[in-house]
N, C-alpha and C positions, 0 to 999 in steps of 0.2 A: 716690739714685734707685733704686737695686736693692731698696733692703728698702721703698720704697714700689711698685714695681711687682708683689713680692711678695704685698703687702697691698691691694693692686688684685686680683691674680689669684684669690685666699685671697675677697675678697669677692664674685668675680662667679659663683666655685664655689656659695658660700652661699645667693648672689640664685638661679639656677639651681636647685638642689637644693629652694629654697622657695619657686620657681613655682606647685610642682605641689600641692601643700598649700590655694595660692589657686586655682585649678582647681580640682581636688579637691571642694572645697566649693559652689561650683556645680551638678553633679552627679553627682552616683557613677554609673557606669555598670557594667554588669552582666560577671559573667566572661563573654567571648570563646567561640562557638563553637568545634570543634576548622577546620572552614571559616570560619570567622572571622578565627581568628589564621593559617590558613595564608595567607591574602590580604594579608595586612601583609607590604610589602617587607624586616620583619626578624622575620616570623615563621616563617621557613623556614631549611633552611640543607640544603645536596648532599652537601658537603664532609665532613661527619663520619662518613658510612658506606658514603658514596658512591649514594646516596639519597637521594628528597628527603622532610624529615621537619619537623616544629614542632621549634623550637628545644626550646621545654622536652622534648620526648623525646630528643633525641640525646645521647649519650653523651662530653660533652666541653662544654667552656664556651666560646660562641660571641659574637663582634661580627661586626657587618657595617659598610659604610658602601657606603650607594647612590651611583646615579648623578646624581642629584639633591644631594646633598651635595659629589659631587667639583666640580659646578659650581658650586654655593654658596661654596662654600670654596676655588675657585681652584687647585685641588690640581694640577699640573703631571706629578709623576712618582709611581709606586707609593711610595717612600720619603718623601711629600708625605701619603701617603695613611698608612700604617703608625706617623708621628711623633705622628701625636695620639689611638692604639689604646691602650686599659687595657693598661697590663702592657710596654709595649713602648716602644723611644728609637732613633733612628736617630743613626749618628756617622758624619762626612765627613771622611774623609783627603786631599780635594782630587781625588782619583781616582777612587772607589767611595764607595758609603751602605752601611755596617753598620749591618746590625738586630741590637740589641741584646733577649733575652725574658726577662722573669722572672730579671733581674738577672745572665745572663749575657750579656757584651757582648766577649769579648775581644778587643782590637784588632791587626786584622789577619786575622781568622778566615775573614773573606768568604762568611761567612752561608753557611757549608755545616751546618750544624746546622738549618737550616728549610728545609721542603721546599715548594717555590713551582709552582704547579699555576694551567694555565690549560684553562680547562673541564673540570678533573679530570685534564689532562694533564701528567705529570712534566718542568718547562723548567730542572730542575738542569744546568748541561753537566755533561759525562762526564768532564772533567780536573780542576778544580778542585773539582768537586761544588756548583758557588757558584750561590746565588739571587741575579742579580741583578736590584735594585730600583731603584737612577736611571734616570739617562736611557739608559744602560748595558744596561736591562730590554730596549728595544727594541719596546714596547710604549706607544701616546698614553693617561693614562686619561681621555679623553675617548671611549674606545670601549669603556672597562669597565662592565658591567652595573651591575657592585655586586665588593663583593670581602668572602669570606668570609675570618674571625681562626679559626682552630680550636685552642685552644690544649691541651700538653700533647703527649704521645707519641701519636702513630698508626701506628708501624712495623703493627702488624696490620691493618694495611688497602696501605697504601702504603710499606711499606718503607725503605728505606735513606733517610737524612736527614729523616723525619719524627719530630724531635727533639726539639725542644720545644718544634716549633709547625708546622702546615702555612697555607698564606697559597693562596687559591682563587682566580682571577681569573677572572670569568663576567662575556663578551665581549656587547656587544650585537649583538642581529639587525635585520634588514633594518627586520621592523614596528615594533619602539623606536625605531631614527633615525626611521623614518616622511618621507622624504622628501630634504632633500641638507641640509648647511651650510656654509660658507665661513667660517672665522675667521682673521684677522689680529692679530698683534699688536706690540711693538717696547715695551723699555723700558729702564732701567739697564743697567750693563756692556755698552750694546752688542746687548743682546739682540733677536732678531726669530725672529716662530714665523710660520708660514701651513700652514693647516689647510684642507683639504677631505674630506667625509662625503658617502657616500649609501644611501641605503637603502629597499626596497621589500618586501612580502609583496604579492604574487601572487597572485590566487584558484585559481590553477593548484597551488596546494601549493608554490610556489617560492617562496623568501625569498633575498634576496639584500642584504650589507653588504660595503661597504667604503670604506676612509680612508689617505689619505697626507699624513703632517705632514714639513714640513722645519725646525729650527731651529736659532740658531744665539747664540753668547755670547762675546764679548770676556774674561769675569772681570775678574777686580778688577786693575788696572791696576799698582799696583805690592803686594807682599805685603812685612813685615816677620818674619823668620821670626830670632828672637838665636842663637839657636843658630852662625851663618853669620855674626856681625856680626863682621867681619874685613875693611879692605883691600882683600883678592883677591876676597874673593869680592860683592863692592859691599855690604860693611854688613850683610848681611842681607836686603838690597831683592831679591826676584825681580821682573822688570820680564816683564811683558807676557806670561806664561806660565800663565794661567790658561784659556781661551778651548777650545770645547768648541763640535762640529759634530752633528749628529743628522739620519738618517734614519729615519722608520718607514713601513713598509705593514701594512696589515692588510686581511683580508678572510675574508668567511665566505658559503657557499650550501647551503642547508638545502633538501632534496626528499620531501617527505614524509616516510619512515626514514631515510635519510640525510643525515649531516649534515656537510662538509668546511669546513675551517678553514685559514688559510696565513699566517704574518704574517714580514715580514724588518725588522729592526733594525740600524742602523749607528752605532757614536757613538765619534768620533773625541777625544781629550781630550789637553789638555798639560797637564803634571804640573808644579806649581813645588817642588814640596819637596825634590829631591833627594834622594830616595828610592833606597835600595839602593846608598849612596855613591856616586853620578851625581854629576856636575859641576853647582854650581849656580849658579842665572842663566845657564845656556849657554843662547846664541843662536842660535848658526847650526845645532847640534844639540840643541835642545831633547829631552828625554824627555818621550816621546806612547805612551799606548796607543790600542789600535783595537779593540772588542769587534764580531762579529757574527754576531747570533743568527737560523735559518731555522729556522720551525716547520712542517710539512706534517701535518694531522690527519684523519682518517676515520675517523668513527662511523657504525655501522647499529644500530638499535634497534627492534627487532620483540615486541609484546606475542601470546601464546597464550594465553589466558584472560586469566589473571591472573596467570600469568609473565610476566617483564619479559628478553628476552636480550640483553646488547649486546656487538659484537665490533667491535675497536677495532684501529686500523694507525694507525702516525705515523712521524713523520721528526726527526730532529732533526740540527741542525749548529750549533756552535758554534768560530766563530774567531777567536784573539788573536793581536796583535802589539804587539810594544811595542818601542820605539827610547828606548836607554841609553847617555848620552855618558858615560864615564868619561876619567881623566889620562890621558892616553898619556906618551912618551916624550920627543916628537922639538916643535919647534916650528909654527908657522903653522898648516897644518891637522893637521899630524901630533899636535898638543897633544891630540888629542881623538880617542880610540878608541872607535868608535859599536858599539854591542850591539844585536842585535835576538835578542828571545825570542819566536816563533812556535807557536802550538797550534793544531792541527785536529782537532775534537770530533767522529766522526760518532753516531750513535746510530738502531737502527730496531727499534721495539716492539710487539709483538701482544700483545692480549687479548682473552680473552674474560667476562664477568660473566652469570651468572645472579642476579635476585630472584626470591623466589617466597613468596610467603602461603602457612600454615599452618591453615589454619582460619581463625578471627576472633581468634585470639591469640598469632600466630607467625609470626614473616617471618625467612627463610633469605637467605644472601646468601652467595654461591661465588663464585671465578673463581681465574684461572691466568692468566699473565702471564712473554711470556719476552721478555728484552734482548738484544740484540745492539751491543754497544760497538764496532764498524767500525771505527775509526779512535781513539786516544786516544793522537795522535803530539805528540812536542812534542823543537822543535828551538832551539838558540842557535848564534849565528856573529857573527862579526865580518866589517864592513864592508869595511877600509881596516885592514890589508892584510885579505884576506881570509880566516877561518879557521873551519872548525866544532868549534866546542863540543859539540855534541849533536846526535845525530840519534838517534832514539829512536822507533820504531814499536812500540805495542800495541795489544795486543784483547783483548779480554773476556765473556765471555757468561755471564748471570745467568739464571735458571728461579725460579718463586713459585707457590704453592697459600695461596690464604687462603679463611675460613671465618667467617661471624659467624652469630650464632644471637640474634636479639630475641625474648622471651618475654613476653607478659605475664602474669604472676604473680596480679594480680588487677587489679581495674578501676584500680586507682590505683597499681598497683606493678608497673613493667617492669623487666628484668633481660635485661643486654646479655654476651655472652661472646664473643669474638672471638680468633682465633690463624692467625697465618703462618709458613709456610718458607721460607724465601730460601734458593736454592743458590748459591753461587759456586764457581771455581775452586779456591779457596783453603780454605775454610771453608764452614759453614750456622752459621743463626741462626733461631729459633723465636722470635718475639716473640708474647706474649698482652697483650690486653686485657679487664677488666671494667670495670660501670658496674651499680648498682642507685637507680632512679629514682620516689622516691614522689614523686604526684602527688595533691594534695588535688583540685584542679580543672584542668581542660587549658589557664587561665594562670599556672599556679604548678607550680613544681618542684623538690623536693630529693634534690641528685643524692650519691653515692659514686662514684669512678672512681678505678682504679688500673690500671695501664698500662706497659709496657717499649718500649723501641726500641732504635735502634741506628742508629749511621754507619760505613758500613767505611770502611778507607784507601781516598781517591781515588786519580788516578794521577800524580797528580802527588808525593804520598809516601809511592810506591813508586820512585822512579826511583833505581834502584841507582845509577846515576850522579854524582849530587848527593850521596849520602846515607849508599851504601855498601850492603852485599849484605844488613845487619841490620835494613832497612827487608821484608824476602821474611818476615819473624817477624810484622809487623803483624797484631794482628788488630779487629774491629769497635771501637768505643767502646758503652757500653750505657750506660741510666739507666731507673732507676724512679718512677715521680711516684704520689705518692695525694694526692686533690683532695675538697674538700667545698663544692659548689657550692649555691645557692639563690637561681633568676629567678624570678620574679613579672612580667608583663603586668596591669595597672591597666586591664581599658576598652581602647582604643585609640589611648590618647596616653600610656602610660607604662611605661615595660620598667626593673626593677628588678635588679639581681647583687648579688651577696658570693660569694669564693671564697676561700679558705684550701686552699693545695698547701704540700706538701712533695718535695723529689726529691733523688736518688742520682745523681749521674753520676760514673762509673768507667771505669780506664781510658782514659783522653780522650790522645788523638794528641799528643802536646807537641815542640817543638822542643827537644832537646839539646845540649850540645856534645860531638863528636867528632873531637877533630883527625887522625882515619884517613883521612876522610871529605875527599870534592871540599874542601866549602865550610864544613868544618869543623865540622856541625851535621849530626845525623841526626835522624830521627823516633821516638819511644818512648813505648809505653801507659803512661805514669806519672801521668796528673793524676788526681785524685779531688776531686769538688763536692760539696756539701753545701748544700742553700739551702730556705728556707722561705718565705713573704708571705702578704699579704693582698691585694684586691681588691676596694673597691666600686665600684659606677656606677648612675647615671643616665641615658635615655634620654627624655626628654619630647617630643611633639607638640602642641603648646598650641592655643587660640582665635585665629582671625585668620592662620593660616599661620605663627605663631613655631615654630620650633624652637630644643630645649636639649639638652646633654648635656654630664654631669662626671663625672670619676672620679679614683678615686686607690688609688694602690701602695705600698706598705711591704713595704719585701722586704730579704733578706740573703744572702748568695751566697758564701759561704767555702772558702777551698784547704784540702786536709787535710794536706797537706803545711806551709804556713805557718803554719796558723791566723787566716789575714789572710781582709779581703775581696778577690774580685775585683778585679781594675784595670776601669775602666769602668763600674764598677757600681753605679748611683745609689740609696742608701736608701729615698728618697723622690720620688715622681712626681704631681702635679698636673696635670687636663687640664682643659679646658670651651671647649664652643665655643655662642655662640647667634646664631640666624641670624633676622633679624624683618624683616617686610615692608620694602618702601620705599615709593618713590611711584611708584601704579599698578599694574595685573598685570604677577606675574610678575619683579617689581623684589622685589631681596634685597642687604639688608647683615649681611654673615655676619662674627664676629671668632671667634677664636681663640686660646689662651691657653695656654700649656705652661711647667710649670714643671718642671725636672731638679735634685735634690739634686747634694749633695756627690759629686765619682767620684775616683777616685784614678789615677794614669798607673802605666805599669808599673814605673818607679823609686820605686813609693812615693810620690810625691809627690800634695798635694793640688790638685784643680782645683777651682775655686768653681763652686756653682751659678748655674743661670741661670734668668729666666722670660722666655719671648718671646710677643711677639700678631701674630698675622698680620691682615688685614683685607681683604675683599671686597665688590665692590658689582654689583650686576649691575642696568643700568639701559636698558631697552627704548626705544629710540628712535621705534621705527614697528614693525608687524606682522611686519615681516620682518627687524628691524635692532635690534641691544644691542649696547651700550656696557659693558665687562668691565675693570675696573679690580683690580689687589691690590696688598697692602703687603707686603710679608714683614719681619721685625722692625720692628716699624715704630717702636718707642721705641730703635732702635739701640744695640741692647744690645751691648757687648764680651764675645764669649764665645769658648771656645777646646772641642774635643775630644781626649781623650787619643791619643794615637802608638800605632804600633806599634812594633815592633823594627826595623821595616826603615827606621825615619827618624832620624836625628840628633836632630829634637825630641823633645822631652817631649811638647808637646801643639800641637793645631793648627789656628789661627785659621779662625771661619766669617767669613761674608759679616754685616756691618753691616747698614743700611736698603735695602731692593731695592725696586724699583716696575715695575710692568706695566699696558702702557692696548692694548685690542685692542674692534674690532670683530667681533661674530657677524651675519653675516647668513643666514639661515633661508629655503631656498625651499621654496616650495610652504604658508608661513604661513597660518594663519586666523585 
């Protein structure tokens, strides 16, 4: 079944890739105006300089995926959305989505090495430094514009955790919903979502969005995890510990220059793995985390000629809890001594940004930007009896000067130079970037970039506490990537890449052991990365309303230390997804296809690959009423992802076959 599913996936790549060939010959169409391509929903991108420019000019190699696509394709969470992106894999620990870039995936990492931006806005929390991407993000994308991939280092724009990827989430306004929606839905494990959207532009200069989803999941009823297959602890079988609660808001009101933003996230989750040697299959104290993320944003953006200034305020709070049954002592309830770990994130940011043209061959981009880390407290106690662990109050305050300078060189050749300061308490870090950009025609482009960043220690591995006073030595992790990129735009139905990087990472934050220390493990700049790949893709818009796109990775990711690969690290990555009419307007059956090499778990050990299909139908019932069906694995494939340290397994079982059936209904329809 596997190696025919394979040779399924391997064929629908081919069938795809030789679409356009049959198109093609129909009729050639002419290269793209520079207003041409910037009207194509992926002929733009904000993300790479903090401007908005034609893909082929920007300085970094770009995917998007619209809003049109998230509903084609069914996509539920940002981690739904980033699992089928060139270059990139998402792993589920049962708890959190690790994104995995450019073959480094390591498990457990919590995606603090990408830097996750909504509207250009930093939603890292401040203790972990973690991008989160599930349902954990706090965030519906049924409210996402579109989401920019920026791949590659951008510390010289945006600093600290833009590592080896920044991920852009660009929210829709009032006039894109254009009116309200009500969606419903209910399917496998238990699941039910109910969604309400509305949205209006005003001729008053007023735009107004917003949305509130509530949903909710049972999980998988009983989990088999051997590791635990023991007697005491029932076999293996975690029963009923999967089930996962979700709140989000969102909303945005735009007034002419100004533009405010506000969205809050709540996602309550039970952990069945017995993770951080918890008692497992505990019932009456299950191990549950609680993520909650508050965004509060204000932009003003005022143009003087052809300067552009915008001066920008935000808010950020992020907070966790998490409840940990460990053995106790004593019998009955005494058997079980409950942990709770507590974090309170605050964070408040000001900037300001200047653009400004140079003539007809020179655009300047300045700004200054300072942090305020309010809050980066994080406490542990016991329940029963009562005791605290930790109590630990910090603060932080960071300062930034960056600078980029776009030239063009000649009509076809621009040249990009970029460099930042970041102050901290602790240290500075200067990060520069270049890019040199020949351009035969304004849909074709062959790029050079070479680029540094950098992640300091969060605060969470500084807590002298934990870790001991030799974690205050910490200093940033850095890497260097040089990239040779080459897009091509065909017309208006076809977007072509190849990309070949190489990168450096040094230094990298690693877990040790030190039996000085609380927990017997301190933090120490010791890892060194070494990894190279390739990248092509396809992007088709066909006759008839089909859409196509495939790609695939070849990459290698090695410790200098071992001379091994990464753990997590898949050699090889296959995507394709086509989406073609149905019956009627507006009717789409969209499938979806991913295949994941060989990865390896962090004992060495090997885990097989997998190829999975999702499948989407979206079937309009009346003018105001669709019927939204999806599969997720739908050939029920058995696959497992690699562990981290903090679990007893080796690797750890996903979800089998899943099904979803929901009503959209649309007011104000034509």
């Amino acid at each position: 079944m596997f190696h025919q599913m394979v040779r399924s996936l391997a064929l629908g790549v081919a069938l795809a890739l030789a679409l356009p060939v049959a198109a093609g010959a129909q009729a050639p169409l002419p290269d793209l105006t520079l207003e041409e391509l910037m009207a194509l929903d992926a002929g733009q991108v904000y993300g790479a300089s903090e401007r908005l420019q034609p893909v082929t000019e920007a300085p970094a190699s770009v995917s998007f995926v619209t809003a049109d696509e998230i509903a084609r394709f069914g996509y539920r969470t940002l981690a739904d959305i980033l699992r089928g992106v060139r270059g990139m894999h998402v792993s589920d620990d049962r708890n959190f989505s690790l994104l995995g870039v450019r073959g480094f995936g390591k498990p457990g990492d919590y995606n603090s090495r990408i830097l996750l931006l909504v509207n250009g806005h930093r939603v890292n929390d401040t203790v972990f430094g973690q991008a989160e991407i599930g349902a954990e993000f706090g965030m519906d994308p049924a409210t996402f514009e579109r989401v920019e991939i920026i791949r590659g280092p951008a510390s010289s724009i945006y600093g600290d955790s833009a590592f080896f990827a920044v991920v852009n989430v660009i929210t829709k306004k009032g006039a894109s919903i254009g009116g309200g929606t009500v969606a419903l839905e209910a399917g496998s494990l238990g699941t039910q979502m109910a969604r309400t959207s509305v949205g209006h532009a005003f001729g008053t200069g007023v735009d107004v969005a917003m949305s509130a989803t509530f949903e909710q999941s049972d999980g998988v009823g009983r989990l088999y995890f051997p590791a635990f297959d023991a007697p005491e602890t029932n076999n293996g079988v975690a029963e009923h510990l999967d089930g996962e609660r979700v709140h989000q808001f969102y909303g945005q009101l735009t007034y002419k220059s100004l533009t405010f933003t506000a969205a809050y996230g709540s996602r309550r989750r039970t952990v069945p793995t017995a993770s951080f040697n918890t008692l497992f299959n505990e019932q009456q104290f299950p191990e549950q985390t609680t993520d909650r993320h508050t965004l509060l944003d204000a932009e003003w953006v005022r143009l003087y000629g052809e300067t552009r200034l915008s001066i920008r305020g935000s808010f950020d709070r992020f907070t966790y809890d998490g409840t940990y049954p460990f053995a106790g002592e004593g019998t009955g309830p005494a058997r079980v001594l409950v942990g709770v770990n507590s974090v309170n994130g605050v964070r408040w940011t000001g900037g300001v940004r200047v653009t400004r043209p140079i003539g007809t061959r020179q655009t300047m981009i300045a700004g200054l930007e300072y942090i305020d880390n309010v809050n980066q407290d994080q406490e542990s106690r016991y329940i029963d009896p009562p005791f605290v662990l930790l109590d630990l109050d910090r603060r932080a305050q960071q300062t930034a000067l960056y600078l980029q300078d776009e030239i063009k060189l000649a009509s076809w050749l621009i040249g990009t130079v970029g460099l930042r300061y970041d102050g901290y308490e602790q240290f500075t870090r200067v990060t520069p970037r270049t890019a040199l950009i020949a351009m035969p025609s304004t849909g074709q482009s062959f790029k050079y970039l070479f680029g540094s960043a950098f992640r300091a220690p969060n605060a969470y591995e500084l807590n002298t506490v934990y870790f001991g006073d030799g974690v205050n030595d910490l200093r940033p992790e850095s890497i260097d990537t040089h990239e040779l990129v080459w897009e091509r735009y065909t017309g208006d139905w076809l977007r072509t890449s190849v990309s070949g990087y190489w990168y450096r990472a040094n230094r990298l934050i690693t877990l040790s052991e030190d039996p000085t220390t609380f927990f017997g493990t301190t933090y120490l700049n010791q890892g060194q990365v070494r990894a190279r790949g390739l990248e092509i893709e396809a992007q088709m818009r066909l006759p008839r309303g089909w859409q196509a796109s495939s790609s695939y990775a070849l990459q290698q990711a090695v410790s200098r230390e071992t001379g091994t690969d990464l753990p997590n690290s898949p050699r090889h990555m296959l995507k394709s997804r086509l989406s073609i009419p149905g019956w009627g307007p507006q009717s789409f059956l969209a499938l979806e296809a991913i295949y994941l090499g060989e990865r390896r778990t962090i004992a060495d050990l090997p885990v097989p690959g997998a190829a999975t299909v999702h499948l989407t139908l979206t079937q309009p019932l009346t003018k105001s009423l669709a019927l939204v069906g999806t599969v997720r694995n739908l050939f029920d494939v058995d696959y497992s992802d690699p562990a981290s340290s903090q679990h007893r397994q080796d690797v750890i079982p996903q979800n089998g076959r899943t099904a979803r059936l929901g009503l959209r209904w649309t007011l104000g329809a034509r």
